[in-house]
N, C-alpha and C positions, 0 to 999 in steps of 0.2 A: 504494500500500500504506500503511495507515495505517503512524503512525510508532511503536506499541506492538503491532503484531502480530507474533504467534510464528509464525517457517516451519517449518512440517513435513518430514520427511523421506520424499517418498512412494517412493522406488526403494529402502528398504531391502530387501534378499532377504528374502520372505517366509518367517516363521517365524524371524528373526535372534534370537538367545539371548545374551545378554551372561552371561558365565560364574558372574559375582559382581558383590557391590557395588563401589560407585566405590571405586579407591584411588587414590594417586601416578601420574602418568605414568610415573613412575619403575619399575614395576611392570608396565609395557609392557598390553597389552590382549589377548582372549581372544572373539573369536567364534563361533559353530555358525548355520548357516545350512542348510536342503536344497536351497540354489543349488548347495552345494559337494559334491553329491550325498549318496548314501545307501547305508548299507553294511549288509548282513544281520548281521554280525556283526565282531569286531573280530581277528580271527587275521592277515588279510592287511595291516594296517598295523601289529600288533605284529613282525610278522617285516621289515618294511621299515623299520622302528625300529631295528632290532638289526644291518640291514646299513651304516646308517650310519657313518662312524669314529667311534671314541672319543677320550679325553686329556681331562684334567683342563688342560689347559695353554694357553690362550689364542693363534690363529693368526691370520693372514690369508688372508682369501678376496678374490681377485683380481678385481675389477672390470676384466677388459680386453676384451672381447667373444669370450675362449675359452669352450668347453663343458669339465667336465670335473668329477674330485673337485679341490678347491681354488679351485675359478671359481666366481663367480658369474654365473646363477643355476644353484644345481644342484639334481639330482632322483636319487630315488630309488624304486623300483618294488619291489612284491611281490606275487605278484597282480593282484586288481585297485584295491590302493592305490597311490597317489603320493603322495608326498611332495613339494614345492615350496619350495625355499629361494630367498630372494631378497631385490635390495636394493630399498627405497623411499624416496620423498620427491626431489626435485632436485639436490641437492648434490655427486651424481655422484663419491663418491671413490674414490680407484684401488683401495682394497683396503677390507674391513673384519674388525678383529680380533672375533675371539671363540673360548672353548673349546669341540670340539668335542661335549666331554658338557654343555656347557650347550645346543648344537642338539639333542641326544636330549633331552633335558628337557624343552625347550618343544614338540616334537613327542609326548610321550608326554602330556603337558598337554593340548592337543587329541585325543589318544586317547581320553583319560579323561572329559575332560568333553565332546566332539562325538560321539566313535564310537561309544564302549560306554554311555554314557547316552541320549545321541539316536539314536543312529544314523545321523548326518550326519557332510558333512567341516565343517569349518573351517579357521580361521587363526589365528596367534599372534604378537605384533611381540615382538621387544626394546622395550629400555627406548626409551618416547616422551620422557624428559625434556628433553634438547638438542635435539627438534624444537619442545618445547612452550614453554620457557624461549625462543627465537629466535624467534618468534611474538608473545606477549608485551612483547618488550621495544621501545624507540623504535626501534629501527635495525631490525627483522622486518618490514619494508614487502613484498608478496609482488613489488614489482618490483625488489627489492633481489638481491645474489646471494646464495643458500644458504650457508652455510657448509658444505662436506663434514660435519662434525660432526654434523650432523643428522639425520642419516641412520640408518635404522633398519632392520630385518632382519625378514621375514616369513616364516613356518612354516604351512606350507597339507598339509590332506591331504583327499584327493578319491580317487574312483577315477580311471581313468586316462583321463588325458585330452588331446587335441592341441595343449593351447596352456600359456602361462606366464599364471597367473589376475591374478600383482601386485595381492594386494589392498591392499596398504598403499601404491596407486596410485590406485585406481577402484574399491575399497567405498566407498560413501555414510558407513559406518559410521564411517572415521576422520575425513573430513570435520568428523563430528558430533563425536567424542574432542577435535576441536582449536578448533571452536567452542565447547564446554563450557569449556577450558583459557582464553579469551579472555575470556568470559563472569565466570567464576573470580576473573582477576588484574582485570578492570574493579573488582569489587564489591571490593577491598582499596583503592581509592586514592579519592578524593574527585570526584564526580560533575561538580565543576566543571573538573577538570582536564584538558587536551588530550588527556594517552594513554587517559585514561579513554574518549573519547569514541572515540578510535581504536580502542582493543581491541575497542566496542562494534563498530565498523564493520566489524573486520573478521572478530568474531565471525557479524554477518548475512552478510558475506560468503562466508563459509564454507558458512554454510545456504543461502543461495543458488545455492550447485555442486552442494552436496549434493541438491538438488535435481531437477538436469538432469543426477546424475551416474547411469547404469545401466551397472553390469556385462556387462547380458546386448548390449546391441546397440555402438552408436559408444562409446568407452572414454572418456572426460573423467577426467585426474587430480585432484586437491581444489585444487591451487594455482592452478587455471586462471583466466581471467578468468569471472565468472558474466555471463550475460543482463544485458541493462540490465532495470529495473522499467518496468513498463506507463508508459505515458507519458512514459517518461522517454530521454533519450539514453544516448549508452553507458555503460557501469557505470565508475567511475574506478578508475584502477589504485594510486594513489597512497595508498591507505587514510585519505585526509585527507576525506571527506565524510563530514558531519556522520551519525554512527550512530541507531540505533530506540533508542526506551527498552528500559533493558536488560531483558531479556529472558531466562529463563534455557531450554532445549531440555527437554521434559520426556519422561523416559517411554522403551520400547526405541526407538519410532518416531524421538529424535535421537539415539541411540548412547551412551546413557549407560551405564553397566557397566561392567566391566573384570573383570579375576579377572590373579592373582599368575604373572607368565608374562615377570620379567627381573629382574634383579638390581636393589637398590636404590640409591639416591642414596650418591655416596661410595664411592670403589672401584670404581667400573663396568668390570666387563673389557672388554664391549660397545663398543668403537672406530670409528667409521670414522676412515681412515688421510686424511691431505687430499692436494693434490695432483692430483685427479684432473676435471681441468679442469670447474670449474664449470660451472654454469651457471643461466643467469634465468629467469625466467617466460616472458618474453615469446622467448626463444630456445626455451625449450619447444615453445609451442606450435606454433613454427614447424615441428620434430619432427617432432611429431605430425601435422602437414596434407602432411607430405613422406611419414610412412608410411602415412596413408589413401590418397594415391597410388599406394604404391606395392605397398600389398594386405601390408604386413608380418606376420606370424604375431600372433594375439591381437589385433588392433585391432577385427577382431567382435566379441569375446566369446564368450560357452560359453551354449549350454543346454545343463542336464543335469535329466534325470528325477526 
């Protein structure tokens, strides 16, 4: 691969909608896709809106492998909408704080601008900033461990459907959120400098996954290792090989967008709680080759109409 070429995104769900222009991570992000299906109309996901709980008052939601209201992940039915709340990213914390009328929020957000505008479902993260700030920095090496903090909270609505979708796992689209973010803080520091040259690497690396990452069939999270390039041996995990000229994703094809879908920088109620036994990349993946064995719910994927 030359060393100034742009990687495209080709597994984005067609028809993917970024809600608005780019903001802050901090403003978390906002997709519509008809991966996430299609709804005649939008009554059945405004009444699954309204079964959700309320409060103004910031909680935890318990990452411990219960179902239920207060676990995560949880769901909500009305019709034939779902709702999908859930955690992403690796860092695995035991709980994560947030108020409950900030989840009707960001779920009526995807009403607004996926249901009753498109007429699709979509998703909606909290705030990306302590995934994208750890990323970023010298010590966000992706064989580093997560820091629970990182961790961010996805709002999905679909009609209904058998599996848990975790896009803020296996959309291509955040992939591309968190190469932009690389991309970003390279072009602030001076070109000759090391993390410069890192951010860049692990900006293509990012494109890279995003790449081989599809929803509909084998599920690949964004932090995985990518494919080595044609010719070359395995891809290093260490983020220290030399990066492309920067390059920046252009266009919906690398997930550029966002729209206003979390609270901003400062004051974040949006917590993950830590504690809740990390975990690496490279124990990921190990995970994940344990539940393609063992046929776990969603490791397919979904088609939907």
């Amino acid at each position: 691969m030359a060393m100034n070429q742009v990687i495209n995104v080709p597994n984005q769900p067609p028809g993917l909608f970024n809600a608005t222009a780019d903001l802050p991570l901090s403003d978390g992000r906002t997709f519509c896709a008809p991966f996430y299906g299609h709804f005649a109309d939008s009554e059945d996901c405004k009444a699954a809106i309204l079964k959700l709980p309320a409060g103004p008052t910031p909680i935890p939601y318990f990452n411990d492998g219960r179902y239920g209201p207060g676990h995560l992940p949880e769901v909500q039915r009305s019709g034939n909408c779902m709702i999908q709340i859930e955690l992403a990213g690796p860092g695995n914390p035991a709980s994560f704080r947030v108020a409950p009328d900030r989840i009707r929020k960001l779920a009526s957000k995807v009403g607004s601008f996926c249901v009753e505008e498109g007429n699709t479902g979509g998703f909606v993260t909290t705030t990306l900033e302590p995934m994208g700030n750890w990323l970023t920095s010298a010590a966000g090496s992706f064989d580093a461990t997560f820091p629970p903090t990182t961790s961010f909270l996805t709002v999905s609505l679909t009609p209904i459907v058998p599996e848990y979708l975790s896009p803020g796992n296996y959309d291509p689209a955040i992939a591309s959120v968190f190469a932009n973010a690389e991309f970003d803080a390279a072009t602030k520091l001076a070109p000759s400098l090391r993390l410069a040259t890192t951010l860049r690497a692990r900006g293509n690396r990012l494109l890279r996954i995003a790449q081989v990452m599809d929803p509909r069939g084998q599920r690949i999270p964004w932090w995985s290792l990518p494919p080595p390039r044609l010719g070359q041996g395995a891809a290093a995990e260490d983020d220290s090989a030399p990066g492309a000229v920067l390059q920046r994703p252009g266009g919906a094809a690398a997930g550029a967008g966002s729209t206003r879908a979390a609270g901003g920088a400062g004051g974040n109620p949006e917590t993950p709680a830590g504690g809740g036994g990390e975990v690496t990349a490279r124990t990921a993946r190990k995970a994940r080759r344990g539940r393609r064995r063992g046929g776990m719910m969603g490791e397919e994927g979904l088609m939907m109409a």
